[in-house]
C-alpha positions as CSV (number, residue, x, y, z in Angstrom):
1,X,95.1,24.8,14.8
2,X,94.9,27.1,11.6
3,X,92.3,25.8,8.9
4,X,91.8,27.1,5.3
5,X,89.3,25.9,3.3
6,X,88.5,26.2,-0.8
7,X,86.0,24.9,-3.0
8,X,87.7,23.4,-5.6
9,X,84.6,22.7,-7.9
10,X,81.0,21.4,-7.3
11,X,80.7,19.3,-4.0
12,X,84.9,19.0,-3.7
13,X,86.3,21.0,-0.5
14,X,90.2,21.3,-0.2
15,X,91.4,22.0,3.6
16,X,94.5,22.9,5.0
17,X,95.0,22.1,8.5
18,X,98.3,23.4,10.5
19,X,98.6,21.8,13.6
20,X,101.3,23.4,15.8
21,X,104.5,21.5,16.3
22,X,103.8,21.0,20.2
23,X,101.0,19.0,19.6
24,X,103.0,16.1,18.0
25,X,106.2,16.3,20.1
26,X,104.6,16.3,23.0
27,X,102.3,13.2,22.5
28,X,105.5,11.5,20.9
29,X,107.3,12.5,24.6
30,X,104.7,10.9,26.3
31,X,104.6,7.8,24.5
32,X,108.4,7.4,24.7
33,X,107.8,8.0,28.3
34,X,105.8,5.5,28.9
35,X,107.1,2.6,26.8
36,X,110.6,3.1,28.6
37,X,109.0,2.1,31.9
38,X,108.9,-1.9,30.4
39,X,111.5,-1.6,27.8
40,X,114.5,-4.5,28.0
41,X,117.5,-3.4,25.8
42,X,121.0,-4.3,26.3
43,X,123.0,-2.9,28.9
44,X,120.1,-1.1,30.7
45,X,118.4,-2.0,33.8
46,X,114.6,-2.2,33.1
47,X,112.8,1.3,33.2
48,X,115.9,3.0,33.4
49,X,116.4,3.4,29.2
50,X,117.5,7.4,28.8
51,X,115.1,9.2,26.5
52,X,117.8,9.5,24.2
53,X,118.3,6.2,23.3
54,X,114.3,5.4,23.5
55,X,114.0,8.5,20.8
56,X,117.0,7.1,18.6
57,X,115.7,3.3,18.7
58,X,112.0,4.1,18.3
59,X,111.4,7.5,17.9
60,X,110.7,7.5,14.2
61,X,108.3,4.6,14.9
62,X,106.5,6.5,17.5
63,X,106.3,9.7,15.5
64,X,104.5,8.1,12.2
65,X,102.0,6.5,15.0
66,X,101.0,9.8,16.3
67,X,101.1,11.8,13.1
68,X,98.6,8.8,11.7
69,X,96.6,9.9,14.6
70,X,97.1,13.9,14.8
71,X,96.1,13.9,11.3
72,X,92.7,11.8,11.7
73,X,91.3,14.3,15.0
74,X,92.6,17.4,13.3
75,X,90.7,16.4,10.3
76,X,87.8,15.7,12.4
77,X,88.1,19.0,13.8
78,X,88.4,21.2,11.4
79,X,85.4,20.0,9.5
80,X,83.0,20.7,12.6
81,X,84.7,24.0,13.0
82,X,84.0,24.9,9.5
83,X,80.5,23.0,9.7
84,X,81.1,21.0,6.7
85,X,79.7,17.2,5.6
86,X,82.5,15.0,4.2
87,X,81.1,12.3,1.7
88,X,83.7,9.7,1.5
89,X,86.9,9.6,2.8
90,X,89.2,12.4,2.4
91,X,92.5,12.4,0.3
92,X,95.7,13.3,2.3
93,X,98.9,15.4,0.7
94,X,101.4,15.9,3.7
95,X,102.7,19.2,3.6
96,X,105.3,19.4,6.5
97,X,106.2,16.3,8.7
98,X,109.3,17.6,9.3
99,X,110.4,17.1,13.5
100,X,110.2,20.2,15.2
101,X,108.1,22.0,12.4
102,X,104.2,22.5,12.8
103,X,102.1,20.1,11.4
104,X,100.3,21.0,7.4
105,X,98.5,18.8,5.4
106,X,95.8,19.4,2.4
107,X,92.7,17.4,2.5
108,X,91.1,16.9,-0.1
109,X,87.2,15.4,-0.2
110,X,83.6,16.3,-1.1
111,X,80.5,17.5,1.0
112,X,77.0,16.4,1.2
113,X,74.7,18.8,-1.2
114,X,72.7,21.3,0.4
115,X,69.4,19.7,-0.8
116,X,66.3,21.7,-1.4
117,X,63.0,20.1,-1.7
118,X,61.2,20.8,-4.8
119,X,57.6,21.3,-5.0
120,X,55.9,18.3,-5.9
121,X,51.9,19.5,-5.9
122,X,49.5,18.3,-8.8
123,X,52.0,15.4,-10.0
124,X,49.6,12.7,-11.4
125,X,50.0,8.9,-10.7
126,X,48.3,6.1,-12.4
127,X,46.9,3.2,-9.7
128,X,46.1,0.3,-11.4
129,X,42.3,-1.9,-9.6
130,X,42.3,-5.6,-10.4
131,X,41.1,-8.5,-8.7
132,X,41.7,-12.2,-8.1
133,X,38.7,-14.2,-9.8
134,X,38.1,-18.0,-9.5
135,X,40.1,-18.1,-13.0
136,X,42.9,-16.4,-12.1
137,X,42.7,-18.9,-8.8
138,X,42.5,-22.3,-11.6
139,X,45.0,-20.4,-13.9
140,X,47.9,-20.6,-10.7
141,X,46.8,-24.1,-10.1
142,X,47.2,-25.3,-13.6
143,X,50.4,-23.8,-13.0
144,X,51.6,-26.0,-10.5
145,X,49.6,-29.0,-11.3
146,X,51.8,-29.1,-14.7
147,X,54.9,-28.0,-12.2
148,X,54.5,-31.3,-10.7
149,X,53.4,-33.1,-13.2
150,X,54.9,-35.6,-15.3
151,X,55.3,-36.1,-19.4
152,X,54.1,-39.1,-20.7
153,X,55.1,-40.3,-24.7
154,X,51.8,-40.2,-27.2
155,X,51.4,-41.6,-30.6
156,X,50.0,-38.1,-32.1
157,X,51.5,-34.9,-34.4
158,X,53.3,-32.6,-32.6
159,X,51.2,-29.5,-31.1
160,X,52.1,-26.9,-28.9
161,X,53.6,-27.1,-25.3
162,X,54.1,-30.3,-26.2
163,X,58.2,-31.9,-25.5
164,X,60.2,-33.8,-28.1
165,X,62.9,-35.7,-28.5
166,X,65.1,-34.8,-32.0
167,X,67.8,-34.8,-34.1
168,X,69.0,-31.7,-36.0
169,X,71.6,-31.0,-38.3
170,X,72.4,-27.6,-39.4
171,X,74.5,-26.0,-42.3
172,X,75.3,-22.5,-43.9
173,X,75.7,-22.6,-47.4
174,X,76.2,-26.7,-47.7
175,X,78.8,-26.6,-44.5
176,X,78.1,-27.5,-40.9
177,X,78.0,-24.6,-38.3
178,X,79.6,-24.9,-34.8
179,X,76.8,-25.8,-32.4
180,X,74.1,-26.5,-35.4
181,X,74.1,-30.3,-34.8
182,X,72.4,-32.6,-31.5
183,X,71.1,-36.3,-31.4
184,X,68.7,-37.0,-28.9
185,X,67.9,-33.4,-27.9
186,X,64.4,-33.0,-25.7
187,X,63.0,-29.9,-26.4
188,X,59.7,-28.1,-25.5
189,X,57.8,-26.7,-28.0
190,X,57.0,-22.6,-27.6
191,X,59.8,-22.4,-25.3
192,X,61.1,-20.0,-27.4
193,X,65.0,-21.9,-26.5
194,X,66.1,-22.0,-30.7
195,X,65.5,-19.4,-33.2
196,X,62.4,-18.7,-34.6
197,X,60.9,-20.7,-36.8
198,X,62.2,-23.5,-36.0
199,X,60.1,-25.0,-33.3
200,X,56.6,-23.7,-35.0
201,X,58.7,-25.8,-38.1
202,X,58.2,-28.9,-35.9
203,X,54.6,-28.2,-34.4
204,X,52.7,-31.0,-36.8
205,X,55.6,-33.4,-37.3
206,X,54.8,-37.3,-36.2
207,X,57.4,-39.7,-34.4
208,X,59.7,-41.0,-37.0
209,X,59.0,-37.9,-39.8
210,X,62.3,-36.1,-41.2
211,X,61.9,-32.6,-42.4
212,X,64.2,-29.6,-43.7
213,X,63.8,-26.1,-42.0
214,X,64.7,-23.3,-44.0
215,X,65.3,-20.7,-41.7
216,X,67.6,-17.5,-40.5
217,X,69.7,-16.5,-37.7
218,X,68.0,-12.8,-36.0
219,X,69.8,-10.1,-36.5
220,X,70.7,-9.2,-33.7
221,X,72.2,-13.3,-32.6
222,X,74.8,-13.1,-30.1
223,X,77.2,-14.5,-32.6
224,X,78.1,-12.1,-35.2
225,X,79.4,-15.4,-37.6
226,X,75.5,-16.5,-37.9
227,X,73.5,-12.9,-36.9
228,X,71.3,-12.8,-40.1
229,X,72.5,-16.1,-41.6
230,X,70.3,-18.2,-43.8
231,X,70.7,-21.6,-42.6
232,X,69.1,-25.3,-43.4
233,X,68.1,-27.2,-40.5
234,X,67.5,-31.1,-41.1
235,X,65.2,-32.7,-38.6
236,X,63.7,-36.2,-37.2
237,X,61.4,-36.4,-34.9
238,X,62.4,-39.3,-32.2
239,X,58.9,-38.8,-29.8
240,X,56.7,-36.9,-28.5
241,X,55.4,-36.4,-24.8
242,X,52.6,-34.4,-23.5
243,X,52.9,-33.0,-19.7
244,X,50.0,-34.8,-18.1
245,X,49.4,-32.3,-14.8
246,X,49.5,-33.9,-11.5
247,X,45.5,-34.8,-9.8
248,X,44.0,-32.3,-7.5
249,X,44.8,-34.3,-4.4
250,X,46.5,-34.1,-1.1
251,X,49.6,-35.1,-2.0
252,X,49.6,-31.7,-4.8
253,X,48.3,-30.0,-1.4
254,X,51.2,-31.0,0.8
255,X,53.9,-30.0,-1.9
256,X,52.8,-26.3,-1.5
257,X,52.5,-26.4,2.3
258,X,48.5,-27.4,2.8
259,X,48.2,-30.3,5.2
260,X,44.8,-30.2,5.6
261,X,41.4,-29.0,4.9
262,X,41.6,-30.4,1.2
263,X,40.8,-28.9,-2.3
264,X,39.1,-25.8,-0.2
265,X,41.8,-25.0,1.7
266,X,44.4,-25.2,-0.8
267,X,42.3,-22.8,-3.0
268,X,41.8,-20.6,-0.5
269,X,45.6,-20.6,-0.1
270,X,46.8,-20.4,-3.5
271,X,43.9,-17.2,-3.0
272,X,45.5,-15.6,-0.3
273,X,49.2,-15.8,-1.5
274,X,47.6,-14.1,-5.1
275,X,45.9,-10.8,-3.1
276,X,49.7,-10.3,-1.0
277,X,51.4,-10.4,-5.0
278,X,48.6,-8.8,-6.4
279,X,48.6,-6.0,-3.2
280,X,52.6,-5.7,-3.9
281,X,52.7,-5.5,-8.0
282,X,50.1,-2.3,-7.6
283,X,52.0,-0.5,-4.1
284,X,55.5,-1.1,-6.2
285,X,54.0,0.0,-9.6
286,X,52.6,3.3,-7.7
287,X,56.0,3.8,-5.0
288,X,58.0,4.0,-8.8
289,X,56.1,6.4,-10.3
290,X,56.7,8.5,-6.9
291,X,60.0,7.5,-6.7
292,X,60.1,9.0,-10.3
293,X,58.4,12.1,-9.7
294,X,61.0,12.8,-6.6
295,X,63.8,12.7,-8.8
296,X,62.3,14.5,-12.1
297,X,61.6,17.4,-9.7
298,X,65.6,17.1,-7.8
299,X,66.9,16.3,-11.4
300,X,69.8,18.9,-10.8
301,X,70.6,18.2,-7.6
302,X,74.8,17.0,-7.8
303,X,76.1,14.1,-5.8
304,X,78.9,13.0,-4.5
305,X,81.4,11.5,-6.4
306,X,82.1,9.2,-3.7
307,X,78.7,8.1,-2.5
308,X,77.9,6.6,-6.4
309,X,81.4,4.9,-5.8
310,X,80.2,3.2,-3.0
311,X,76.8,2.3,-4.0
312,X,78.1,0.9,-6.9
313,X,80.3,-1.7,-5.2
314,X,77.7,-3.2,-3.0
315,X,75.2,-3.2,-6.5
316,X,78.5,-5.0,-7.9
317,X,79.0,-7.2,-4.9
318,X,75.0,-8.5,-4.5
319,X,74.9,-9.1,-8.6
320,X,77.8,-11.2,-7.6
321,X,75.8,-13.0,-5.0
322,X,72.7,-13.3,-7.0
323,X,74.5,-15.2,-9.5
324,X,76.2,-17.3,-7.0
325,X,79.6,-15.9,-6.1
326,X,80.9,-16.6,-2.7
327,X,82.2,-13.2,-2.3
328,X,84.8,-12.6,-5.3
329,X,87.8,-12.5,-3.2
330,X,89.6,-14.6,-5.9
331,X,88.1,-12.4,-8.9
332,X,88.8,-9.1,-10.1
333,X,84.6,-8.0,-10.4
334,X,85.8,-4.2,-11.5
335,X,86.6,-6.0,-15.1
336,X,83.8,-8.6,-14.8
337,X,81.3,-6.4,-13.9
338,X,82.5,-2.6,-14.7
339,X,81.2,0.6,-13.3
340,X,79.0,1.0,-16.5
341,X,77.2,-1.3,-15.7
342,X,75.7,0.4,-12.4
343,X,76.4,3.4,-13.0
344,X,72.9,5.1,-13.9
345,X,71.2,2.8,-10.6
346,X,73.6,4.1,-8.7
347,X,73.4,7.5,-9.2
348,X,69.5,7.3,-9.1
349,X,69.8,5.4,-5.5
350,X,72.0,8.1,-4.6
351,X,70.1,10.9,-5.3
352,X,66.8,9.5,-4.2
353,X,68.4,8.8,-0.8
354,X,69.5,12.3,-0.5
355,X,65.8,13.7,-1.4
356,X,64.1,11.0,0.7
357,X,66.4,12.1,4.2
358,X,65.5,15.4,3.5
359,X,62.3,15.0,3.0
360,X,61.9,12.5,6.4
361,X,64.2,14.8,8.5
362,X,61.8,17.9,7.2
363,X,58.6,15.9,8.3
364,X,59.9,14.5,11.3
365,X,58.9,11.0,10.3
366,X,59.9,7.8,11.8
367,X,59.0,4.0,11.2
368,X,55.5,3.3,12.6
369,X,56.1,0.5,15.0
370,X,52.7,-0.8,14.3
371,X,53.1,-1.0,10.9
372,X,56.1,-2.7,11.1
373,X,55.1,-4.8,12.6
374,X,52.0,-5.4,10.6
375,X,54.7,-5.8,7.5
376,X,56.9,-8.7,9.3
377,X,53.6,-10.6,10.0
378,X,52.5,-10.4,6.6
379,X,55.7,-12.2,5.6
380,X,55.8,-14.5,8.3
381,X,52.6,-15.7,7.4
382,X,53.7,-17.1,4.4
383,X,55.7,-19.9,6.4
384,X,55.0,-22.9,9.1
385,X,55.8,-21.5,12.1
386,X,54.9,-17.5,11.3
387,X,55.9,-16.7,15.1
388,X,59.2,-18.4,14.3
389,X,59.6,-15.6,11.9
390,X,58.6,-12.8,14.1
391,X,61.1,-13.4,16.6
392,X,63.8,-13.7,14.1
393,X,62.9,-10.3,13.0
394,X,63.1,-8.8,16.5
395,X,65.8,-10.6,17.4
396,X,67.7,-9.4,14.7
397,X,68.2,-5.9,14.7
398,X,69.6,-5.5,11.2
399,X,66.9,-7.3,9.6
400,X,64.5,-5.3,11.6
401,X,66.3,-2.1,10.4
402,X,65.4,-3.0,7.1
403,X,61.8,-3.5,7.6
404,X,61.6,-0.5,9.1
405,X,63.5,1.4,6.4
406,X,60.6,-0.3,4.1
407,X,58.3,1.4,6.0
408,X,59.3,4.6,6.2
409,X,59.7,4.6,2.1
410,X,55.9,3.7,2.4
411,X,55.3,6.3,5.0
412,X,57.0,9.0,2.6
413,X,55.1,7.9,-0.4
414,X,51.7,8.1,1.2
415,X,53.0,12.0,2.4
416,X,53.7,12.8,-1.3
417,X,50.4,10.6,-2.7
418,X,48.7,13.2,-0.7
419,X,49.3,16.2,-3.2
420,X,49.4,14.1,-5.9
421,X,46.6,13.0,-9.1
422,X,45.6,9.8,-9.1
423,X,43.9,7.9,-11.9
424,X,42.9,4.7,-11.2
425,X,43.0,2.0,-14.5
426,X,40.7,-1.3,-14.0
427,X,43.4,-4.1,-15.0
428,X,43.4,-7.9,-15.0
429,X,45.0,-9.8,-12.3
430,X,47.3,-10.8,-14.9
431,X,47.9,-7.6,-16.3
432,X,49.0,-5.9,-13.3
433,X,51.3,-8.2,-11.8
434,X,52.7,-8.5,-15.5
435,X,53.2,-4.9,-15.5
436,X,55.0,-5.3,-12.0
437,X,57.4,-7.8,-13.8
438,X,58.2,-6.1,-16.6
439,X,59.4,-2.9,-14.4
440,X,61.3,-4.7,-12.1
């Protein structure tokens, strides 16, 4: 087998492969051979077919087969014997396929980057310190309490949080507006759901009051008819309910999984779940920044054409499930949900993947089995039956394989923390997980 190879340009490779002539005739023989044995054709006894009629009734057949084939091993071949990486599947130009002529094809592909690990020493890292105090405990529990709570009409002026029932007409210039007009329409006040203005216009406004809102569209409105419009809303105010948060009691408790032990318990609960979030919002804020160092120092480093390609159809594919898609067999997602779209992520997961095997094959690292386990208890411990959970996880070996890829991120961030600067920022509860929130 005679193999050239060229680089094209960047990470592309173009081979040429030659595989002598023999190869394919002789595996095209043997297959002829063999199928004549149990062949049934028309005047000929069974297994008695001459090889000339086998090659002139499925010769051609046989031939595409095993050139299919040829080409695939060769291919494999000739990359090992030129030590190269293919990213991706390569593209095949037949050369020669003629019968009785050696074998030549041109494939073209791209290789993995050689990746060289930058030095990372001194890079400095913010770690935010916050607690959960008793308010930040009653805070979560208002939270629900209102959750499952219930609103309840009140003979009062509008405030704040409160809902209402109204009708609003609105016009441009004298004229009605498409989608300016509602009867009956419950809304909650600071929701921010219309355009500002409008429901701090309400805020004050008693059950049976009509007012006029003079007010405009942002700038920036998804409708370019009304973006910076001045408008005229005219209002009445039908009613007005205030949420009246559900009691402290055990029936609250059982809704969020607290059967027993009463108000303590359920604190202590509500406590725990806070210090996991809390735990997670700071460890995520301080992987990114990591994450981001890594990739400011490999900033250079090329990837694969191929490799973005990819990642960007399984980023395309889970948006798709996220939103509730069953798969998009029956949609074309490339025009709802273009490459654009992805394409920065992708390129970033891309690279960081590269850096990060690099940097765990360099180290020798591997998934601490104790910490793995540590992390599947942590989230089984969240449910009823937590050894339910466990055994899922074990039982399941990609699932597992994902906790343990977790953990070896977390097991190459605390190698890099190591040479790193880290200033630690006293924060709020609330402050650091709305950082987290933001980011993500």
């Amino acid at each position: 087998m005679q193999v050239s190879i060229e680089t094209t340009s960047g990470l592309e490779r173009r081979l040429t492969v030659g595989v002598p002539a023999e190869r394919v005739d002789v595996e095209v023989d043997n297959r002829l051979q063999k199928a004549a044995r149990n062949v049934r054709l028309p005047g000929f006894r069974p297994g008695k077919v001459p090889m000339k009629v086998m090659r002139q009734r499925f010769g051609a057949g046989v031939r595409q087969e095993v050139l299919g084939e040829v080409v695939n091993q060769s291919f494999q071949e000739a990359v090992v014997q030129e030590q190269l990486r293919p990213a991706g599947q390569p593209s095949i130009e037949p050369r020669t396929m003629d019968p009785g002529k050696d074998l030549e094809y041109v494939a073209t592909f791209e290789v993995f980057p050689e990746v060289e690990l930058a030095e990372l020493a001194g890079f400095e890292v913010e770690q935010l310190v916050a607690e959960v105090s008793d308010e930040d405990v009653d805070g979560i529990i208002e939270v629900f309490r209102k959750q499952q709570g219930d609103w309840e009409t009140v003979e009062r002026a509008a405030a704040e949080g409160d809902k209402v029932n109204i009708d609003y007409a609105g016009t441009r210039d004298g004229e009605p507006f498409e989608g300016g007009s509602a009867q009956g329409s419950d809304l909650e006040l600071g929701s921010g759901r219309m355009i500002p203005g409008f429901e701090d216009g309400i805020i004050g406004m008693q059950a049976g009051e009509e007012k006029t809102l003079q007010l405009s569209f942002p700038e920036d409105y998804h409708s370019e008819e009304l973006a910076g419009a001045a408008v005229e809303f005219k209002v009445t105010l039908n009613a007005v309910q205030e949420m009246v948060p559900a009691a402290l009691d055990e029936e609250l408790f059982a809704k969020y999984g607290v059967e027993e032990g009463g108000l303590e318990q359920f604190r202590q609960e509500v406590a725990d779940n806070m210090r996991r979030e809390l735990k997670n919002a700071i460890e995520a804020k301080v992987k990114q920044q990591v994450m981001d160092a890594l990739l400011a120092a490999h900033d250079s480093l090329e990837v694969p054409r191929a490799l973005v390609q990819q990642e960007i159809g399984a980023m395309r594919n889970q948006m798709f499930q996220q939103f509730g898609g069953a798969g998009g067999q029956d949609l074309d997602l490339q025009s709802l949900l273009p490459d654009d779209m992805f394409q920065d992520n992708a390129e970033r997961r891309v690279k960081l993947g590269l850096v990060m095997a690099e940097f765990i094959g360099k180290r020798e690292l591997k998934a601490d089995a104790e910490r793995v386990r540590a992390a599947i208890e942590e989230m089984a411990a969240t449910y009823q039956d937590p050894q339910e959970v466990i055994d899922y996880y074990y039982g399941n070996q990609q699932q597992l394989a994902a906790v343990e890829s977790k953990v070896l991120e977390d097991q190459v961030v605390e190698n890099l923390l190591q040479d790193a600067k880290i200033a630690e920022r006293k924060v709020s509860y609330q402050e650091a997980i709305a950082q987290d929130q933001a980011e993500a």
